[in-house]
C-alpha atoms as a printed R data frame, in Angstrom:
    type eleno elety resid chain resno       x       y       z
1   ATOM     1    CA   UNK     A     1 100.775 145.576 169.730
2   ATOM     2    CA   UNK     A     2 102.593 142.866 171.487
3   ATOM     3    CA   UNK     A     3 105.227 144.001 174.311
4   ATOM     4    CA   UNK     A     4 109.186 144.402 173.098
5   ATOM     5    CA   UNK     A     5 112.128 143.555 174.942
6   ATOM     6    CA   UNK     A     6 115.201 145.266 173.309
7   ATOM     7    CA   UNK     A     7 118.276 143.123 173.012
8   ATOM     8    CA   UNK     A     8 121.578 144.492 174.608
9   ATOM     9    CA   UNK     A     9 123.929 141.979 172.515
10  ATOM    10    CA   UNK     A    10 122.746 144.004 169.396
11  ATOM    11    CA   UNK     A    11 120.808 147.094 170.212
12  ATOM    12    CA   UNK     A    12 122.410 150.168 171.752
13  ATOM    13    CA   UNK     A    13 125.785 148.983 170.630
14  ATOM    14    CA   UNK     A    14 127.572 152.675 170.392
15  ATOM    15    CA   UNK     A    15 127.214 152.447 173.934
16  ATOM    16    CA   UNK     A    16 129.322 149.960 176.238
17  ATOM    17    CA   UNK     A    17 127.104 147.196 177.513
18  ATOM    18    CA   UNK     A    18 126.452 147.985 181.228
19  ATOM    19    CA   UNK     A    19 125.255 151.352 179.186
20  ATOM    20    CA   UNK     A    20 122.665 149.953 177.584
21  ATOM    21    CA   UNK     A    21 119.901 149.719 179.791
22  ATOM    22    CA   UNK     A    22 119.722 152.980 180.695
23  ATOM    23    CA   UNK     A    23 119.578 153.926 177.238
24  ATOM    24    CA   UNK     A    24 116.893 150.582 176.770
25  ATOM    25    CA   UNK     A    25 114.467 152.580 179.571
26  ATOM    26    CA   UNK     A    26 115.361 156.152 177.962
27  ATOM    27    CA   UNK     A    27 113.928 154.553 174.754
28  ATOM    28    CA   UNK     A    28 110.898 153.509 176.217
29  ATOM    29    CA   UNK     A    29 111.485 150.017 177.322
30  ATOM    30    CA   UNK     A    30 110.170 147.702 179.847
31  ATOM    31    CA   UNK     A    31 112.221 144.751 178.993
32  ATOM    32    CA   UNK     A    32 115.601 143.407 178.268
33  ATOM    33    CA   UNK     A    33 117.614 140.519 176.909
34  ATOM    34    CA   UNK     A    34 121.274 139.381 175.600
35  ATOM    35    CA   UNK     A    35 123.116 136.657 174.847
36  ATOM    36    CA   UNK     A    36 125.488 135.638 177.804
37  ATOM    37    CA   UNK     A    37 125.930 137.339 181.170
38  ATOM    38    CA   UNK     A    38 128.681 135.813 182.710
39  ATOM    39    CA   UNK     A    39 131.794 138.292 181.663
40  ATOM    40    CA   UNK     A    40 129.799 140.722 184.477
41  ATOM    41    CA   UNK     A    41 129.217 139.937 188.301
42  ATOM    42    CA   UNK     A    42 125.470 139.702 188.767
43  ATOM    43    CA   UNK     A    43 125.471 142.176 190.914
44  ATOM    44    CA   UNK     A    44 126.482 144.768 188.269
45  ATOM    45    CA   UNK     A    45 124.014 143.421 185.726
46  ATOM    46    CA   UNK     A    46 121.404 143.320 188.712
47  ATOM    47    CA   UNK     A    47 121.787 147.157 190.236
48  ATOM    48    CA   UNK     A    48 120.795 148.387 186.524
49  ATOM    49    CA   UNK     A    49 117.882 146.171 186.184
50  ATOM    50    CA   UNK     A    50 116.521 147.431 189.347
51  ATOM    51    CA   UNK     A    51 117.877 151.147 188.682
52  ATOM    52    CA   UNK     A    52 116.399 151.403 185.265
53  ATOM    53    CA   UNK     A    53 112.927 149.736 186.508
54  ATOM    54    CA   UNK     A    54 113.707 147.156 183.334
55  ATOM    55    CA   UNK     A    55 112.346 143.170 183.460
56  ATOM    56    CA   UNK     A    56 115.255 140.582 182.121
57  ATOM    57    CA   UNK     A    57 113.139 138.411 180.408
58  ATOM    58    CA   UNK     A    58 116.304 136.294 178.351
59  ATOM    59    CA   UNK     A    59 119.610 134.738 178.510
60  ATOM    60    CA   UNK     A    60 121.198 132.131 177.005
61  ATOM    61    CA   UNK     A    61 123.201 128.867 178.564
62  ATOM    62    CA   UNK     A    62 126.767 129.074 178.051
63  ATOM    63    CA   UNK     A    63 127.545 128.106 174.615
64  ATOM    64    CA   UNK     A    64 131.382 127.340 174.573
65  ATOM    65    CA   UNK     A    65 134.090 129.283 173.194
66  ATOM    66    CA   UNK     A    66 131.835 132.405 171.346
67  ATOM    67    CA   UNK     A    67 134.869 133.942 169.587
68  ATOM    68    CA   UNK     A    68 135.777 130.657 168.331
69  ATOM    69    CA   UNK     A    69 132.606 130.113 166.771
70  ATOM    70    CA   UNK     A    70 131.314 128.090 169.320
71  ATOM    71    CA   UNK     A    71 127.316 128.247 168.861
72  ATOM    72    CA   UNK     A    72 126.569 125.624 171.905
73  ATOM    73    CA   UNK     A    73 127.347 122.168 172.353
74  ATOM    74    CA   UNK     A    74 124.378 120.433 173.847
75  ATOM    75    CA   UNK     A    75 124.096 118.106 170.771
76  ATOM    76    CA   UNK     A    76 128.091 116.483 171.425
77  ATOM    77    CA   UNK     A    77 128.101 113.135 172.740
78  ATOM    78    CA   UNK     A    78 131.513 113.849 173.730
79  ATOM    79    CA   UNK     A    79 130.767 116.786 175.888
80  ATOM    80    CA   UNK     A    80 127.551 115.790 178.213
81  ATOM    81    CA   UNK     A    81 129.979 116.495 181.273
82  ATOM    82    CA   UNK     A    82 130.412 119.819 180.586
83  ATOM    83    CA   UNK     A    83 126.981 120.657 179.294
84  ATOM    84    CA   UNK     A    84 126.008 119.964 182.540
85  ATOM    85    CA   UNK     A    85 128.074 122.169 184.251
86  ATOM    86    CA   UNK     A    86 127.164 125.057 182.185
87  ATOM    87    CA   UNK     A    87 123.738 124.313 182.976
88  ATOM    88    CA   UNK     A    88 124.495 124.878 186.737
89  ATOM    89    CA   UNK     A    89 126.485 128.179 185.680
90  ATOM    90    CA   UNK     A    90 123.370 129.469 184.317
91  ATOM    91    CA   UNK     A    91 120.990 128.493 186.774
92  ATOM    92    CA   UNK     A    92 123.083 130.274 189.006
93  ATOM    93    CA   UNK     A    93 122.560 133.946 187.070
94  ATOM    94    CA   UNK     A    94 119.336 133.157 186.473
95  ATOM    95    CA   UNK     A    95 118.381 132.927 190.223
96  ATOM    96    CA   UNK     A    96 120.678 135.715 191.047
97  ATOM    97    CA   UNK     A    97 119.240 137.901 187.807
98  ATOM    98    CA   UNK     A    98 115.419 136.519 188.396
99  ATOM    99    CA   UNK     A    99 115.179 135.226 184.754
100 ATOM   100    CA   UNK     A   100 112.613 132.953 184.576
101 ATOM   101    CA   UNK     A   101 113.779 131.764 180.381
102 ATOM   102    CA   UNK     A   102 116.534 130.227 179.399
103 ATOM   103    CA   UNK     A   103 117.830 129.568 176.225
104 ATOM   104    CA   UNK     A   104 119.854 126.206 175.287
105 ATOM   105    CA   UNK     A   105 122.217 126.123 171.731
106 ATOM   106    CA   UNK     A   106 122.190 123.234 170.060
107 ATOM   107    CA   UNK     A   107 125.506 123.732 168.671
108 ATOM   108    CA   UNK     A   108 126.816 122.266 165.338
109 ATOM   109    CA   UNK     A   109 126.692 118.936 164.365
110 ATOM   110    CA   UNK     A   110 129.991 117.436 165.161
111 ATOM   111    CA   UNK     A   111 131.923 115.896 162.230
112 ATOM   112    CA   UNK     A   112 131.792 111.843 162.153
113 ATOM   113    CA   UNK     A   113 128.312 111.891 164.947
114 ATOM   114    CA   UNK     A   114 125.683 110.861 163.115
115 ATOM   115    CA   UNK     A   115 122.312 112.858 163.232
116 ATOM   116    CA   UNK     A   116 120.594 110.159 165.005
117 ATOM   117    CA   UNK     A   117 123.173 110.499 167.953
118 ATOM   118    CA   UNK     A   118 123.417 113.814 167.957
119 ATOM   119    CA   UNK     A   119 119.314 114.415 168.551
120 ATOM   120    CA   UNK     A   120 119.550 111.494 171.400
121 ATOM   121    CA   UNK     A   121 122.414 113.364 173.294
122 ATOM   122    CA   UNK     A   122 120.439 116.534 172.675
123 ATOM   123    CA   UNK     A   123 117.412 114.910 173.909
124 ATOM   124    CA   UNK     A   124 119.285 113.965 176.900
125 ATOM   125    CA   UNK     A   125 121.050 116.895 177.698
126 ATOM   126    CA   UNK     A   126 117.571 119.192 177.750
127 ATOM   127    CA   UNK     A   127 115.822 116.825 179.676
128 ATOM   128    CA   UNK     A   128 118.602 117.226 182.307
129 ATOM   129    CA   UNK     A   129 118.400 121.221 181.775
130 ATOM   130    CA   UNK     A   130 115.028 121.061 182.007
131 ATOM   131    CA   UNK     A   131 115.038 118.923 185.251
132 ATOM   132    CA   UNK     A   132 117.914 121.325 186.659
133 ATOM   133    CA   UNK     A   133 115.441 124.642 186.073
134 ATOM   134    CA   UNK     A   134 111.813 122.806 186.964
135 ATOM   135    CA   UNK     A   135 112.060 123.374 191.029
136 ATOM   136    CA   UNK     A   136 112.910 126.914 190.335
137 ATOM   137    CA   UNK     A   137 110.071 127.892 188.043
138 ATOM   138    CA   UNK     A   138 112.640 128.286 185.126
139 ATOM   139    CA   UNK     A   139 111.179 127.678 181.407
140 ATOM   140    CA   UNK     A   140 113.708 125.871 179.230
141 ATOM   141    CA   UNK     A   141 113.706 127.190 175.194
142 ATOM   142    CA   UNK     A   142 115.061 125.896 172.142
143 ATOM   143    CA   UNK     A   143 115.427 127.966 168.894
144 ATOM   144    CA   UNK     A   144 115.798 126.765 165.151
145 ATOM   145    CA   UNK     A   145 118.544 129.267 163.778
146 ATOM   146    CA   UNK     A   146 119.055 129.249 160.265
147 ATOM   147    CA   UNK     A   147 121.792 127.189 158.634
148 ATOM   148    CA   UNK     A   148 122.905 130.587 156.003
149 ATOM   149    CA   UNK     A   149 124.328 132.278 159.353
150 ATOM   150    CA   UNK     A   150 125.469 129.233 161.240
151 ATOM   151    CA   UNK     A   151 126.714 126.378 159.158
152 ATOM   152    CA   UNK     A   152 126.558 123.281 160.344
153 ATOM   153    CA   UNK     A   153 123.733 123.886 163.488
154 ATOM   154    CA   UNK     A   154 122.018 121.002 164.483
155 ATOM   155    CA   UNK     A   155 118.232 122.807 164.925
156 ATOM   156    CA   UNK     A   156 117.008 124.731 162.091
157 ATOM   157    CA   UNK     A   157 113.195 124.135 161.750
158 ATOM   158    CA   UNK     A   158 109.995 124.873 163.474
159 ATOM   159    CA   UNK     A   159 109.084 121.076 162.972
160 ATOM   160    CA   UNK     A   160 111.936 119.595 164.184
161 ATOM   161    CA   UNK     A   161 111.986 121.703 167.436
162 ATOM   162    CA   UNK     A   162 108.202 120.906 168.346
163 ATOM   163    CA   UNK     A   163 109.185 116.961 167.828
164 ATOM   164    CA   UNK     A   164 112.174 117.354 169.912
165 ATOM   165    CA   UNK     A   165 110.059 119.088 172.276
166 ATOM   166    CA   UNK     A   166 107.827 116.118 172.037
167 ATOM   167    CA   UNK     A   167 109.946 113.480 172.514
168 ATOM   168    CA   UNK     A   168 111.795 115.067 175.127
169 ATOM   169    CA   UNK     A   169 108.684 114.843 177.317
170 ATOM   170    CA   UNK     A   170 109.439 117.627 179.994
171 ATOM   171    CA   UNK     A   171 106.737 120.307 180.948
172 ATOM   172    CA   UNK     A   172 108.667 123.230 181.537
173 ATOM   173    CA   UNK     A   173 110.955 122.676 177.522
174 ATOM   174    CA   UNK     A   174 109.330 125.201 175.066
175 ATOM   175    CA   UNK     A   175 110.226 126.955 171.561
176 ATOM   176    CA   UNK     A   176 111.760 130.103 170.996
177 ATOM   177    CA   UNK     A   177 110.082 131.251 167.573
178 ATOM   178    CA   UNK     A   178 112.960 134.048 165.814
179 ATOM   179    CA   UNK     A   179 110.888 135.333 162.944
180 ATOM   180    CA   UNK     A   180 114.323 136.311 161.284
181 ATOM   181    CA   UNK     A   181 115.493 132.864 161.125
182 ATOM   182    CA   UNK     A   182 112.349 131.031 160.028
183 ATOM   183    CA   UNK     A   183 111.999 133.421 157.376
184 ATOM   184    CA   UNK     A   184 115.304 132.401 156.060
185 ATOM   185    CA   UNK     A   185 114.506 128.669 156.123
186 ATOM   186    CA   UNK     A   186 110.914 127.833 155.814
187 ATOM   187    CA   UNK     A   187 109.189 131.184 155.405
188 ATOM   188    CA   UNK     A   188 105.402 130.057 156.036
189 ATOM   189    CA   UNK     A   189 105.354 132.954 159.164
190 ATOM   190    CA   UNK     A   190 101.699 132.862 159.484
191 ATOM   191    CA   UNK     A   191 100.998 129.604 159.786
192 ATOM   192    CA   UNK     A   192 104.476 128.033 161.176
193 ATOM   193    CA   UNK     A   193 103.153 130.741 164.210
194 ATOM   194    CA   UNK     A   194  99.841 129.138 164.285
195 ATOM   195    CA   UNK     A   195 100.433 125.590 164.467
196 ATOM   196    CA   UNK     A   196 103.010 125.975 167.108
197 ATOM   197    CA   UNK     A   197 101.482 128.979 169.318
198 ATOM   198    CA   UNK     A   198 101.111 126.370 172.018
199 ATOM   199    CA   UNK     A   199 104.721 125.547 172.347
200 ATOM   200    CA   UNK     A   200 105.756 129.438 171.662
201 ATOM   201    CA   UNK     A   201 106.913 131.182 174.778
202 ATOM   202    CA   UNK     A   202 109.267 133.493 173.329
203 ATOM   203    CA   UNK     A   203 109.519 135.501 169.873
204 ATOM   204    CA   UNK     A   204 112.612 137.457 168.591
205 ATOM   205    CA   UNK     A   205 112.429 139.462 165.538
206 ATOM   206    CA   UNK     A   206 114.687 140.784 162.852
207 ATOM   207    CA   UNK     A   207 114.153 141.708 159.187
208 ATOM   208    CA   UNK     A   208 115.054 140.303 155.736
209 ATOM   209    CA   UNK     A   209 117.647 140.332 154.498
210 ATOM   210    CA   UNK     A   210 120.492 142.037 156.894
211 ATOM   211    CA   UNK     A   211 119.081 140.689 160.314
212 ATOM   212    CA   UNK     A   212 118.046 144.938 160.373
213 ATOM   213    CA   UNK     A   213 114.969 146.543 162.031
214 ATOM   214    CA   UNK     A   214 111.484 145.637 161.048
215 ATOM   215    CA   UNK     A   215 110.328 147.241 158.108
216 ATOM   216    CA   UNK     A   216 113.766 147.283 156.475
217 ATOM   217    CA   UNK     A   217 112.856 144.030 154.607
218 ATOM   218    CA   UNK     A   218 110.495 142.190 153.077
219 ATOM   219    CA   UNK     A   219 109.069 141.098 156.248
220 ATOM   220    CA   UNK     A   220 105.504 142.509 156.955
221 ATOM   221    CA   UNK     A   221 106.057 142.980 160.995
222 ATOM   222    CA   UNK     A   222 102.509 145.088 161.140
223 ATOM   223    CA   UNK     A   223 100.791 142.207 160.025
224 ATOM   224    CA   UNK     A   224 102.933 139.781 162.065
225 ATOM   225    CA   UNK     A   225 102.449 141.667 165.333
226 ATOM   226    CA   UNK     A   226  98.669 141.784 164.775
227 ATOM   227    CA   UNK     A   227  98.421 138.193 164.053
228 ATOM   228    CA   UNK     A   228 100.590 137.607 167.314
229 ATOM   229    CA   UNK     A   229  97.714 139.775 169.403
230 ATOM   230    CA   UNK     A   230  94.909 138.208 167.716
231 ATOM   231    CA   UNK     A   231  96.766 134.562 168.765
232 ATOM   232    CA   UNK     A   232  96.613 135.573 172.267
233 ATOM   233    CA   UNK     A   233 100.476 135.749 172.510
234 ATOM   234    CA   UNK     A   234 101.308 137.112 175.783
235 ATOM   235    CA   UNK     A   235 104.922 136.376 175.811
236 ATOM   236    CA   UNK     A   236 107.543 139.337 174.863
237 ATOM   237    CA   UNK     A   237 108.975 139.657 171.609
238 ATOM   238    CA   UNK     A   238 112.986 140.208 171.682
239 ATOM   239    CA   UNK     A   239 114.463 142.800 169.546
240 ATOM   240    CA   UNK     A   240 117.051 140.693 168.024
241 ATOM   241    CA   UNK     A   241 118.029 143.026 165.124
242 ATOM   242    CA   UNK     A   242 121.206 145.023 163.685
243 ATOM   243    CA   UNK     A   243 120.474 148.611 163.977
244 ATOM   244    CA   UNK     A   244 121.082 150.112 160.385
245 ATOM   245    CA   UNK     A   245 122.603 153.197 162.410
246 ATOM   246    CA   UNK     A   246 121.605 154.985 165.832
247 ATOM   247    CA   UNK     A   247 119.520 152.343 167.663
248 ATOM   248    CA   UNK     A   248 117.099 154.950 168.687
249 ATOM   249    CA   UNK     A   249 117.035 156.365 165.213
250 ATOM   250    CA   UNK     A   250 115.487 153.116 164.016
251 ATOM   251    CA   UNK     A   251 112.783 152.625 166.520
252 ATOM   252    CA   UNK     A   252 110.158 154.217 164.569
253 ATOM   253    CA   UNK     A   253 108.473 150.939 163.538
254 ATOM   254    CA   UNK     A   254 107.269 150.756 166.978
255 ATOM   255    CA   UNK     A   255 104.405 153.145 166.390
């Protein structure tokens, strides 16, 4: 059974965040992740990590205005100033949090760019990130997210990450593989994870349909975790789900 890393954006969410990793280790976890950081002083993010005995194993780069519906911006031309300067934001929590991932947003295609810009200033902007995080031993990921939840995002397929990975040309750029959203798009689980197992270095999970826990949808997770330890995947997997009620109520899948 690979090793799970519970997500604080969604999990645990009848508690208020800073709550949520004692109720992450209460529930039997090693690991943690979320979405954005920087409302909190590290140091208040940092004390439970250490108190708890929990690993932060995930954030993700600043990604604009979130309540707006601001998904990232790393793919606007018009914007490579300030993608930069949220990459220095987040290499400063990650050194101060000792993450060693971080995620980048695409962001939605802006209207009038063509696709063809769009991937060049993307291309540009991680190879900056990437350069940024290298010296500090900080892995760089990318994740397709499906175009049903997001309208509009630039990166929705397996195929197009790993030839944006390849053309970007940087060692330390890699894929984050959500089983969720390639489900939604491409489906193909078993051997989307084979072909690109080489570029994988983190998985998030979720089931389908409702983004619930696995086993609520037509997702078979036992089959995908035991193809994930008989591919050698060491990474963690990120519980990226939508509790149907009481988080700890749904962890029974686990077993």
């Amino acid at each position: 059974m690979p090793k799970f890393a519970a997500n604080l954006s969604l999990m645990f969410n009848e508690l208020d965040f800073l709550d949520r990793f004692a109720a992450a280790r209460a529930a039997g976890f090693d690991a943690v992740e979320f979405l954005f950081p920087y409302a909190f002083e590290p140091e208040q993010i940092l004390g439970r990590l250490h108190r708890y005995n929990l690993e932060l194993v995930l954030f993700n780069l600043p990604a604009g205005d979130w309540a707006a519906g601001e998904r990232g911006f790393a793919c606007d031309p018009r914007r490579i100033d300030e993608f930069r300067e949220t990459v220095e934001l987040g290499l400063e929590h990650a050194l101060d949090l000792g993450v060693k991932r971080l995620h980048c947003l695409a962001g939605r295609r802006p209207p009038k760019v063509p696709a063809e810009r769009a991937r060049a200033t993307y291309i540009e902007n991680l190879r900056y990130a990437a350069g940024l995080l290298a010296p500090h031993g900080i892995d760089l990921l990318i994740e397709p997210i499906n175009d049903r939840d997001m309208p509009g995002y630039f990166l929705t397929g397996s195929a197009q990450a790993a030839s944006i990975i390849e053309e970007a040309g940087v060692p330390n750029l890699f894929l984050q593989y959500d089983v969720y959203h390639m489900q939604r798009m491409e489906g193909e689980l078993t051997e989307t994870l084979r072909r690109h197992l080489p570029l994988i270095r983190h998985v998030q999970v979720a089931d389908v349909p409702g983004r619930h826990e696995p086993g609520t949808g037509e997702i078979n997770y036992p089959y995908l975790f035991k193809l994930l330890d008989e591919l050698g995947y060491a990474g963690w997997v990120g519980c990226e789900y939508i509790p149907q009620g009481k988080t700890v109520a749904g962890l029974g899948w686990r077993s």
